[in-house]
N, C-alpha and C positions, 0 to 999 in steps of 0.2 A: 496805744490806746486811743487815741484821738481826742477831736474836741467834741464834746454832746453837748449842743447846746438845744435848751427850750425855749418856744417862742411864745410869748403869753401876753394878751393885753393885759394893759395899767391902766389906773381908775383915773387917770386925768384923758384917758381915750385913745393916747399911743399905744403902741408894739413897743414890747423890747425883748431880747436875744439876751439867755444867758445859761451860764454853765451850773450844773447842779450844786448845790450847797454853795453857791457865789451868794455873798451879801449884797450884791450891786448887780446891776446888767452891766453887759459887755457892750452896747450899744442900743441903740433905741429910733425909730423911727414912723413916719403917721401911720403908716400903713402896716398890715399883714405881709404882704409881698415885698416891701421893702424890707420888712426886717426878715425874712426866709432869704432874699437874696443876700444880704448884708451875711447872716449865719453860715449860709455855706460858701462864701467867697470866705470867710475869716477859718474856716475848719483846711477849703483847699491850701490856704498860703499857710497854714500852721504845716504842710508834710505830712501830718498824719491822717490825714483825713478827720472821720466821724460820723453820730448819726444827727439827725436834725429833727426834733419832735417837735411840731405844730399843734400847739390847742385851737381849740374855739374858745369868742369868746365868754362862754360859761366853764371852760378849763377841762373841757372834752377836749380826749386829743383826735383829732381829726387826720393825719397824716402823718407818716416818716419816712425819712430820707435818707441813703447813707451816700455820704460822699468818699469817694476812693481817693486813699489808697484804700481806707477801712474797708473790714470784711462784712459783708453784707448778711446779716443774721436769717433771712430769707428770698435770697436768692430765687427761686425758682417762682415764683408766685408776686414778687416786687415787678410788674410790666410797667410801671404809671411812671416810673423814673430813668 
């Protein structure tokens, strides 16, 4: 199945990464890009891969990701990653 995690600002101004229905984040960091790279380096060392959903921060999701091994739901049309 892998790991899905979402990437959402928090109202003290950070990013944090985390897994749907988690009470907590998995991690957190100042930035967007920090925590995008934090998420999919934590879904690669997981073996299973995952997808990686990016909001904006109004809670638009603005991009996904899938990291392999996971099966990429759109394939043919996914060029940006």
């Amino acid at each position: 199945m892998g790991k899905n995690y979402h990437i959402t600002k928090r109202p003290d101004g950070d990013w944090q990464y985390k897994l749907p229905n988690a009470s907590r984040a998995s991690g957190i960091a100042r930035t967007q890009s920090a925590a995008e790279q934090a998420a999919k380096e934590s879904a690669r060392r997981s073996g299973e891969g995952g997808e990686i959903t990016i909001h904006r921060p109004n809670g638009q999701i603005r991009d996904r990701d899938t990291i392999a091994p996971a099966n990429d739901p759109n394939p043919p049309r996914d060029t940006k990653h």
